[in-house]
Every structure is written in structure tokens, then in C-alpha cells.
N, C-alpha and C positions, 0 to 999 in steps of 0.2 A: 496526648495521643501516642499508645505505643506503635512500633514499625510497621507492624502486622495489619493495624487498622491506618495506617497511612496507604498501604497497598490494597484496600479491603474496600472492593465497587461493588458492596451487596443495596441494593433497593436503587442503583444506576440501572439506566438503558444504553443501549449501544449500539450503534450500526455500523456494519463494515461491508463495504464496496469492494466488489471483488472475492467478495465472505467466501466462494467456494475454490480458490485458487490455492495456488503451492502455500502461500505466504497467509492468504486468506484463512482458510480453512484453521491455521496454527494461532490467527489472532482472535479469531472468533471463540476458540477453543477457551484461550485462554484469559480472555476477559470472563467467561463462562465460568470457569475454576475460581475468580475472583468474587464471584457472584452475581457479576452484569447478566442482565437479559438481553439476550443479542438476536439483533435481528443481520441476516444475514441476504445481504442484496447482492446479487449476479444475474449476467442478461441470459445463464444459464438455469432457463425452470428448476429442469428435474436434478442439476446437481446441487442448487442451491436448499433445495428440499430436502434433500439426501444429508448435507450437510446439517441442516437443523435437525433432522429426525437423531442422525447420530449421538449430537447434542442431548437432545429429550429421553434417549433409552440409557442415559447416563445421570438421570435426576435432574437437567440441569434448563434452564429458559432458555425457546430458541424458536424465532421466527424462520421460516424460507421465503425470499421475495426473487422475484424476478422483476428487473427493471432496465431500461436500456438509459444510462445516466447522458445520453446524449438528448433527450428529450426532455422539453420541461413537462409534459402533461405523465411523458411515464415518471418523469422523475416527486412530482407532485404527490400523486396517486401515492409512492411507496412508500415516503413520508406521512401521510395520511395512515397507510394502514399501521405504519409503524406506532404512532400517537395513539388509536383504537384500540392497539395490542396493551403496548403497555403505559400508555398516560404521558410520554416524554422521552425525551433523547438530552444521554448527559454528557455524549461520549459518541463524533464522528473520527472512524479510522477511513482514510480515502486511497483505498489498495488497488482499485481497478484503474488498469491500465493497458496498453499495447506493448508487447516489448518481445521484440523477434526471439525465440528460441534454440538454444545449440545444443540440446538433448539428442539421446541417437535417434527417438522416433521423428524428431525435427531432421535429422540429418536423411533418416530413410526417404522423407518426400521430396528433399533437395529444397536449400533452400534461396532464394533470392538472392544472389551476391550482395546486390545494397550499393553498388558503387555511386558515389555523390552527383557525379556528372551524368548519367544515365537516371538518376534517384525519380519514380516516378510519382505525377502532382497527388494522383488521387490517393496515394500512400500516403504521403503529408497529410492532406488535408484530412482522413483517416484518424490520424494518429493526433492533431491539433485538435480533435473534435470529442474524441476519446480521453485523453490524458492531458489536457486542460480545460475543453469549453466543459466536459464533465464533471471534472472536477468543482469549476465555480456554479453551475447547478444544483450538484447532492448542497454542496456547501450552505448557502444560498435559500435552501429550502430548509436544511438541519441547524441554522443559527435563529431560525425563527423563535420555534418554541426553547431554544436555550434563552433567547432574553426575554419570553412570555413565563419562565419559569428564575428568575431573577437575574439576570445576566452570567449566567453560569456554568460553563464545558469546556469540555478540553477536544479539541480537533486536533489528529493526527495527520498530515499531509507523507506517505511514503516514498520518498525521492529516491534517487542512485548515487553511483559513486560516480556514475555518467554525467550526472548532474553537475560534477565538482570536478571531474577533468574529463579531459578531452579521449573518446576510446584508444587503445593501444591494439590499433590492426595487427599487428602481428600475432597476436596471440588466435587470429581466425587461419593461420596456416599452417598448412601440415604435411609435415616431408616437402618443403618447397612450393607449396600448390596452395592457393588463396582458394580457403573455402567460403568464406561470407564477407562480409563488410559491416561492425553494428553500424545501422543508419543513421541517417543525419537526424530524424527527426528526435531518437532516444533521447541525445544529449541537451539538445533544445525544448523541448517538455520536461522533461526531469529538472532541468534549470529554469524553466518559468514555475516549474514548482516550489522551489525554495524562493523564488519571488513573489508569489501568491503568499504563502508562507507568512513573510515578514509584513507584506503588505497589511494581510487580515489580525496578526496579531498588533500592530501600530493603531489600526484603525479601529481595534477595540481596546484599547488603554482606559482604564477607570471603571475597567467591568472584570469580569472574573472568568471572561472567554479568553481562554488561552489558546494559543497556536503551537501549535511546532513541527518538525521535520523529523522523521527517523529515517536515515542512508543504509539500507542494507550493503553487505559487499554480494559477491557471487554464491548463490546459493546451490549445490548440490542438488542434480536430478538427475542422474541418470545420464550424467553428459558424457561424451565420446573421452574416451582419454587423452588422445592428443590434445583435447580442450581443457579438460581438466589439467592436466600437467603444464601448460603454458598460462592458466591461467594462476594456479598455485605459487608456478615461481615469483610472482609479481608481489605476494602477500609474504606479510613478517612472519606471519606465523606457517608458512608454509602448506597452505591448504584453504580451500571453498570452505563456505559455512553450513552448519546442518539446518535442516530445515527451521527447527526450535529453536534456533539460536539468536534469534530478534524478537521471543517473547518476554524475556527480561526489560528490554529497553524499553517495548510497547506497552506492557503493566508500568512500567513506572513513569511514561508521558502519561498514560488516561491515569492515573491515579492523583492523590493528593500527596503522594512522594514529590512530585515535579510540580509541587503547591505556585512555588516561586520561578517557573520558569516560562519565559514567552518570545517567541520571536525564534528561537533559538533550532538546530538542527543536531542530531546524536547520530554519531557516523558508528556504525558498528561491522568495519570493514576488514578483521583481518588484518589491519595494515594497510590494506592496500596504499592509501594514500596519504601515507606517512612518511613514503621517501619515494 
């Protein structure tokens, strides 16, 4: 097999969670370019529609789904259509998540300090409900027809660097003045995610359902500069990542390049957390 057909997901299926986000949107694309059909799930109707049409006036296979992955009946139902669509799923990416924003249009609304001891339940409970009881939902429904079609996929789980250390508040202040807090709940869901993670590929050993983790670091949006520049100095390479810049790593977990790899997490941070 040369390089090119180790990276090459033409007559794969694919779904990604979140399909119509910053992150989403760029994975959906690009499993798409490799020749996945990708079905593209967000609890948002008309951007996830928007998202697959874009896809489709580009030549390329693409569902829009709306689904709220905190439910099993929505979550069932999307899996369903997705099967109808295209006969199978060979390839979950699980990119929906909650994760407070420091963009400037974030910054125009103002936003929640986040401080731990004020931290309120139903925000937690939000965000646990979201960004992991979702998680083992989509999962859960999309590992079916992987072992009804020989025990064989590769799931993607996308964690943080939050996930792997502890946030560094300081970088939420500016000119002396504490503008946010990330919250407690980011780093505790992002790290039950690299534990779901190892759990799910242990617990399919002697099949050809692989697992793994991709850690984006900070991705570039439009964020304040105060933010940006304190958040740059922390990274080796001196700078946020661009949006494209975790499509490499995520073609080569859904692909047959990362044939031999399970359990395992690819931190593609900048640095970040490397010193």
C-alpha cells in the first residue's frame, strides 16, 4: 500500500459531532477531500445544513444532521439516518463540546468570570451532560454498526491541553484586571475524555475498533489581543494555531496511516505543554 492509499477514506463513512464548528467544519471538510461521506451532526439545524451544502457544491458527499447528542432518542434517530444515507459509519470524530469562548464577540457580551467557588451547579451539570454523557451516547450508538460491519473503525475522541494540565489563569488578565476564569468544569471533561478514550480502546482489543485522542492547543479566532499575546507566550513556537492546523493529525487517526495505533492521544499544541 503506497502513502497516499494509507491516507485515502474513499468508499468510508464519517460522522463528526459538532460538524459545523470552528474545528468541525475543518474536519468534516477534510475527511471529505480524502473521499469520506460525511455526515455532519450539530444541535445547530441550519448551520449544519449549510455546512453539508457547502461540501456538496464542491463535488464532494455530505449529510447535514441536527441532533442534540444529549439524548438518546435524538441521538439514535441521527445514527439511523446516517445508516439510510450511506449503508455505514467507519469513522466517528466526537468534536461537540462546551467550551467558554475569549473571542472579541465573546468578550463584547461579557463574560462569566467562572471563579470555582461561586462556580454555578447547573453550569456543571451542563457541561457533564454535554461533553461526556454525549459523548458515550454518539459513541455507543456509532460502534454498533462498526462491529455489525466486522469490528472495524476508528473513533476520534477531541480533548484539550486542558485536559493534560491544569488552566494557567493568568493568561485571562489584562492590564491587571481578571477578565474570566476557564472553568472548572473544561479541565474535568476534557480529562474524562482521554479516560473514556483508553477505556473504549482496552475494551475493544482483538477487534480493529481503534480509539484515540487528538489535543488541539489554542486555536485562533478572532480573539482579543491581550489574549492572544498571553496566550502565545506560553507556546514554543510562539503563537495560537490556525484553524487547519489539526487536519493533518485528524486524517491520519481516521485513516489506515494510524493502522497500528490505539489507546493513544496526539497533542498537536504548539508547545504548549512541553515545558
Amino acid at each position: 500500500m503506497t502513502i497516499q492509499q494509507k491516507f485515502d477514506l474513499t468508499g468510508r463513512a464519517a460522522l463528526v459531532t459538532g460538524g459545523a464548528g470552528l474545528l468541525g467544519t475543518e474536519f468534516c471538510r477534510t475527511l471529505a477531500e480524502a473521499g469520506a461521506s460525511v455526515a455532519i451532526l450539530d444541535l445547530n439545524a441550519s448551520a449544519s445544513q449549510a455546512a453539508a451544502d457547502s461540501l456538496m457544491a464542491d463535488g464532494y458527499t455530505a449529510l447535514g444532521i441536527s441532533a442534540d447528542i444529549t439524548q438518546p432518542d435524538s441521538v439514535n434517530l441521527a445514527v439511523d439516518k446516517v445508516l439510510s444515507a450511506f449503508g455505514r459509519i467507519d469513522i466517528l470524530v466526537n468534536s461537540a463540546a462546551l467550551d467558554p469562548k475569549f473571542d472579541s464577540e465573546a468578550m463584547k457580551r461579557g463574560i462569566t468570570p467562572g471563579s470555582f467557588e461561586d462556580y454555578p451547579l447547573d453550569q456543571w451539570n451542563a457541561a457533564m451532560n454535554v461533553n461526556l454523557t454525549g459523548l458515550f451516547l454518539i459513541t455507543q450508538a456509532c460502534v454498533k454498526p462498526m462491529i455489525a460491519k466486522g469490528n472495524k473503525g476508528s473513533i476520534i475522541n477531541i480533548c484539550s491541553t486542558y485536559g493534560l494540565n491544569g488552566p494557567d489563569q493568568r493568561i485571562y488578565i489584562n492590564d491587571g484586571r481578571r477578565v474570566a476564569y476557564k472553568p472548572v468544569y473544561y479541565t474535568v471533561t476534557k480529562a474524562g475524555v482521554l479516560g473514556f478514550t483508553r477505556y473504549l480502546a482496552a475494551y475493544y482489543a482483538g477487534t480493529e475498533i481503534r480509539v484515540n485522542a487528538l489535543t488541539p492547543g489554542g486555536i485562533f479566532n478572532d480573539h482579543e489581543e491581550f489574549f492572544e499575546k498571553n496566550y502565545s507566550a506560553k507556546t514554543i513556537l510562539g503563537r495560537m494555531a490556525e484553524k487547519d492546523e489539526m487536519n493533518g493529525a485528524l486524517l491520519f487517526l481516521a485513516s489506515d496511516a494510524s493502522s497500528y495505533m490505539t489507546g493513544s492521544n496526539v497533542v498537536v499544541d504548539g508547545g504548549w505543554t512541553a515545558w
